[in-house]
C-alpha positions, 0 to 999 in steps of 0.5 A: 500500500505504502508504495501505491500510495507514494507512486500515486503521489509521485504522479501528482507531482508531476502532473502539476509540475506539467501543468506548471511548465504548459501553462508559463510555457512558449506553448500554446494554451488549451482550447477553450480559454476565451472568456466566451460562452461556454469558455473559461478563460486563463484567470480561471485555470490557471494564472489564477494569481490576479482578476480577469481584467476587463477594462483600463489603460493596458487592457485598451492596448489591445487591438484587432484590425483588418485590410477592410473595417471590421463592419465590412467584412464580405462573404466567402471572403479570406482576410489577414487579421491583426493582433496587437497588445503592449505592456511597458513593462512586459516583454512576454505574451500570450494569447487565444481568440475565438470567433462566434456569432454575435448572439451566441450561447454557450453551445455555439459552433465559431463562425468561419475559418481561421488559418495559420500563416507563419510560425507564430500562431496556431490553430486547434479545435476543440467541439464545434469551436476552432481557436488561434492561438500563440505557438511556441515560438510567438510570446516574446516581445522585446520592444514590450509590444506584440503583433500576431498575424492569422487568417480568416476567411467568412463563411460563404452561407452567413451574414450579420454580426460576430464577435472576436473572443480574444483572452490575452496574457502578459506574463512577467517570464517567471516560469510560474503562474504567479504575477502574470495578468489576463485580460479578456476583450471583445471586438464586434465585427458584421459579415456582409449579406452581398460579396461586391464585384465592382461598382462603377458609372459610365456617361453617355450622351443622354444618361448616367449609366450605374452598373454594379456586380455581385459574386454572392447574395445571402438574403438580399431583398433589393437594393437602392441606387442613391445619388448625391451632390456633395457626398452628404446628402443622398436621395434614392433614384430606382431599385432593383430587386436582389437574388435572394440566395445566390452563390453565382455572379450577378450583373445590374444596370440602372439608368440615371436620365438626369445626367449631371455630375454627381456621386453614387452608391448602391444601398443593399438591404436584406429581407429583415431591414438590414442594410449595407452600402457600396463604395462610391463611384463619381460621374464626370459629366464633361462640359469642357469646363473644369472638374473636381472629383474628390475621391475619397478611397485616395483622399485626392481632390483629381483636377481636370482642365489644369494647365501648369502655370495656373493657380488653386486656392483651398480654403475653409467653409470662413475663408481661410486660406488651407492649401495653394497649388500651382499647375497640380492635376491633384490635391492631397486632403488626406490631413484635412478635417472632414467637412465643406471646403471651397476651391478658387479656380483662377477665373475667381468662381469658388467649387465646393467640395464636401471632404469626409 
């Protein structure tokens, strides 16, 4: 009995001190540690030494950010997300993130697929639920901050809100749980019902000709074609009907017959009310005159009709005097406050511009 019992205890110990090394190891953490429903979170197991902390100055150094804004993700789409997360006085990190509807519970099944794309990351699945984490080779910080890098790629079939579970752990390297310092947080993101082709106007002698493709359709109702003066204010000209449910590439045409120069978007909305908007496109109707189209993707007023002695004067909504430019086919805005800017041409007429 005496050499059970002492075996038995012998393999405690080393269980916990396994326990010890996995968890204020490089390795990665076990699923299902990202604070979400029907999750724990690293606090709770393991550095149990301090709170969860869900708010403050450090906890608001964490950040996730994609090439698009995370409210205009598209279906069936693969996007390179960021994370990031900074201690001044840390130089070792962790981390687990989890992605799941935006009205989860705690069965849930996570929402798209995420992908490892360089050594620093990992990815498990645990249930219905598949998790990023750090790998063994991605928790050091020399300069007190850390990036990590992954894929995801939204599902074909799903479109509204989610959410990004992301558990992260500044340790202070001491090789125990003692002193590290979780924090939880979430990052609120939508999956767009309509995956955008292109948009794009082209003028003809009688008409605004607005076309618009799509590559997938998740419940879309219709859209609105919305045109506008001075990008602020927009009025619905037509609608279209959508396709519903449509995995193939979709073509639509609508003809403006009032043929000015003039901004447009296409408003998508799905069968519940829901709605998303299109990048804008400009029509250059040209009368032989001067043009100024500002394009807001590129933060660049684009200048037609300039030669290159002549002169342009931006200034305020009050006259003051912001920008001059000689013989330029492009005014740079992107330092600009958003808001209404005039442009005095040399013959002295003044353009607005609304800048946003």
């Amino acid at each position: 009995m005496k050499k059970i019992i002492s075996f038995g205890f012998v393999l405690a110990l080393l269980a916990t001190a396994s326990q010890l090394a996995f968890t204020n190891s490089n390795s990665a953490p076990p699923a299902g540690n990202t604070n979400a429903p029907g999750n724990g979170n690293c606090a709770s197991i393991c550095h149990n030494s301090s709170s969860l902390v869900t708010s403050g100055s450090l906890w608001n150094n964490i950040s996730l950010t994609s090439s698009v804004p995370l409210g205009s993700f598209q279906p069936n789409t693969t996007y390179t997300m960021t994370l990031a997360f900074a201690d001044p006085l840390r130089t070792k990190y962790g981390f687990q993130l989890l992605v799941l509807p935006a009205a989860a519970n705690a069965s849930s099944a996570s929402v798209g697929t995420l992908a490892a794309t360089n050594a620093s990351v990992t990815v498990n699945t645990s249930g219905n639920r598949s998790y990023v984490s750090h790998s063994n080779s991605g928790t050091a910080a020399p300069g007190n901050s850390r990036t990590w890098e992954f894929d995801w790629t939204t599902p074909a079939a799903f479109n509204g809100g989610v959410t990004f579970y992301v558990v992260i752990n500044s340790s202070n390297n001491n090789f125990s749980s003692s002193g590290d310092i979780i924090y939880a947080r979430t990052f609120g993101a939508t999956v767009l019902p309509v995956k955008w082709l292109y948009t794009k106007v082209n003028t003809t002698n009688n008409e605004n000709i607005i076309a618009w493709a799509t590559a997938s359709e998740t419940n879309n109702s219709h859209f609105d074609i919305e045109k506008s003066d001075n990008l602020k204010e927009w009025r619905s000209i037509g609608r279209l009907d959508g396709k519903g449910n449509s995995d193939d590439i979709n073509h639509y045409m609508f003809a403006d017959e009032e043929k000015t120069a003039a901004y447009y978007r296409i408003k998508q909305t799905d069968f519940d009310g829901s709605y998303a908007y299109s990048s804008v496109v400009f029509a250059a109707v040209n009368d032989g005159t001067r043009q100024l189209v500002y394009k807001p993707e590129s933060k660049l007023i684009e200048v037609t009709g300039m030669h290159h002695s002549q002169t342009l004067q931006v200034l305020k909504h009050n006259g003051t005097l912001v920008k001059t430019i000689i013989g330029e086919d492009k005014i740079d805005v992107a330092d600009f406050n958003p808001g209404v800017y005039f442009i005095q041409t040399p013959s002295g007429s003044f353009e607005k511009i609304f800048i946003y």
